[in-house]
C-alpha positions as a Markdown table, in Angstrom:
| # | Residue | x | y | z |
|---|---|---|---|---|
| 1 | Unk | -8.2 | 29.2 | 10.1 |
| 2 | Unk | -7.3 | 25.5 | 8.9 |
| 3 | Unk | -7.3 | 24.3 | 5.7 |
| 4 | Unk | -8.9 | 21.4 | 4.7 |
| 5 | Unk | -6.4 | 18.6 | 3.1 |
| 6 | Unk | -6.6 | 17.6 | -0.7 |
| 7 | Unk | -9.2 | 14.8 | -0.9 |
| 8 | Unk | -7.9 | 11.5 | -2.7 |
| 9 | Unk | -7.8 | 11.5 | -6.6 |
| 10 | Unk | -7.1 | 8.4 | -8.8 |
| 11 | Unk | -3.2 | 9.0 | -10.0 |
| 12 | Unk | -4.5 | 9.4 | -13.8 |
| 13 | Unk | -6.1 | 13.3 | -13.2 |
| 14 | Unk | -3.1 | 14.5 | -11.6 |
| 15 | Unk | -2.4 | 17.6 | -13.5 |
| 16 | Unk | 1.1 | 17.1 | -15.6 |
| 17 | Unk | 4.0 | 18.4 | -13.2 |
| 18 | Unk | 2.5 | 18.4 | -9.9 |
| 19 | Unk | 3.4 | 16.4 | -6.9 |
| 20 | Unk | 1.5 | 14.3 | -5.3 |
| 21 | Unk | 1.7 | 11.4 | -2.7 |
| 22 | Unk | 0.5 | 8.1 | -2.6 |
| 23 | Unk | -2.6 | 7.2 | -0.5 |
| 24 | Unk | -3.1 | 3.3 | -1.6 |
| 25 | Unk | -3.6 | 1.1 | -4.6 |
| 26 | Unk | -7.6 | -0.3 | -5.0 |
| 27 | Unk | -8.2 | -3.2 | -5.1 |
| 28 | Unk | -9.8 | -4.9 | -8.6 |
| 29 | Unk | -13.7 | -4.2 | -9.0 |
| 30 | Unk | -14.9 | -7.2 | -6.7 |
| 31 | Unk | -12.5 | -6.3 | -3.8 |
| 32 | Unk | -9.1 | -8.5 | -4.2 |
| 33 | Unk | -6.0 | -7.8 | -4.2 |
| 34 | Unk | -5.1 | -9.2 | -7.7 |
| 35 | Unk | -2.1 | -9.0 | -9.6 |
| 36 | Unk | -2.1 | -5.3 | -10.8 |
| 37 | Unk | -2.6 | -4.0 | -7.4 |
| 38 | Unk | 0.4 | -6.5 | -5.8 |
| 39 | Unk | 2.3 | -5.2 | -8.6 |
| 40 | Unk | 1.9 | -1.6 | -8.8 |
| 41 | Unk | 2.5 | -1.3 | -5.0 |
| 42 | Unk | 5.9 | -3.5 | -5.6 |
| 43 | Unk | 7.2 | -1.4 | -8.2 |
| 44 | Unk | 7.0 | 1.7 | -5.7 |
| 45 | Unk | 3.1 | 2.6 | -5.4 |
| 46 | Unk | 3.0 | 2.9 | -1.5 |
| 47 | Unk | 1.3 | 4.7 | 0.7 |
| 48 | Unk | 3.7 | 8.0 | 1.5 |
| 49 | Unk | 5.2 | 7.7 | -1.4 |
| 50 | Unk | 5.9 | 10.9 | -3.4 |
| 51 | Unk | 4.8 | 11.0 | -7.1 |
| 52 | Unk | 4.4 | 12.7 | -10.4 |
| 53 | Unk | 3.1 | 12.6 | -13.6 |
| 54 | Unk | 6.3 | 14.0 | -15.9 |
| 55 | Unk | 4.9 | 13.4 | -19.5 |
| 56 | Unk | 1.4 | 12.0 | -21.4 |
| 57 | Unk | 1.2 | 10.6 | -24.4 |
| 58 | Unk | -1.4 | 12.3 | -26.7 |
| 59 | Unk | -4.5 | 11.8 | -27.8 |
| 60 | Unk | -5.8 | 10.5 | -24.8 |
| 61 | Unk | -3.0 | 10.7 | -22.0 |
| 62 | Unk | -1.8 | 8.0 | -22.8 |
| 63 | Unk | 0.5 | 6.2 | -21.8 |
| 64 | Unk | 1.6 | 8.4 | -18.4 |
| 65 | Unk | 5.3 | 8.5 | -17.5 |
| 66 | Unk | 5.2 | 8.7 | -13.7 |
| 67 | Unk | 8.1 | 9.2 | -11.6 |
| 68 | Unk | 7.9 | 7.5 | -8.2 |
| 69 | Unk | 11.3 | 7.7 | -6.2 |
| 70 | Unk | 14.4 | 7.9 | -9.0 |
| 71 | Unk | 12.4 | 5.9 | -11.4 |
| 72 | Unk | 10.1 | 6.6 | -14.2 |
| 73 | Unk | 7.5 | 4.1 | -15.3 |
| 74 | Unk | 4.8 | 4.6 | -18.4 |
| 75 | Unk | 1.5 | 3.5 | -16.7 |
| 76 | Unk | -2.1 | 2.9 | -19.1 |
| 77 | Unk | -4.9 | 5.3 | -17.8 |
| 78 | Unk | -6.3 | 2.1 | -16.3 |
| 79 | Unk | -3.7 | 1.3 | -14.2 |
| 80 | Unk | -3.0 | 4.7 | -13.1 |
| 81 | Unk | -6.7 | 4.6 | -12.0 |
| 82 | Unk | -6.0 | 2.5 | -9.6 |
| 83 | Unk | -3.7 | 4.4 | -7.6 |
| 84 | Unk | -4.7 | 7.0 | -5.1 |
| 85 | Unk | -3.0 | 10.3 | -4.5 |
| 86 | Unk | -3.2 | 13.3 | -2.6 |
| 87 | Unk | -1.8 | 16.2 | -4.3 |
| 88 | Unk | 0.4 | 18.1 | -3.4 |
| 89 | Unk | 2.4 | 21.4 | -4.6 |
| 90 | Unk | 2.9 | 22.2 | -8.1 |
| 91 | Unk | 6.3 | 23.1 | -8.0 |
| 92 | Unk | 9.1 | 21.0 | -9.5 |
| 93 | Unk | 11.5 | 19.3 | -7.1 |
């Protein structure tokens, strides 16, 4: 019996706590690689990458402190939109 992997999911419905890992950055809504995209993946964003969302602001979610490597970064819904993830466990590592 094999399981089926976790399908993508944008970064910003990742459940608070769980891990996930990076599939790819979209592009903006006509196809480019603009300057969000260039920078999210340059900050750490990268395919393989292991994430997770530690905190959200509230009402809303927002901002989202996500931890990618040893770093923390507070991401808008919007930008964490952009990002795809598969996720993963939700145990803390």
């Amino acid at each position: 019996m094999s399981s089926s992997p976790e399908p993508d999911l944008p970064l910003s419905e990742l459940t608070t706590g769980r891990w996930a890992t990076v599939r790819g950055v979209l592009p903006d809504a006509q196809g480019r690689e603009d300057e969000l995209m260039l920078r999210l993946m340059e900050i750490g964003f990268v395919p393989g990458e292991q994430v997770r969302i530690t905190a959200a602001g509230w009402p809303g979610r927002e901002p989202l402190a996500v931890r990618v490597g040893h770093t923390t970064f507070a991401l808008r819904r919007y930008e964490a939109e952009r990002i795809r993830v598969a996720a993963g466990a939700d145990d803390a590592r």
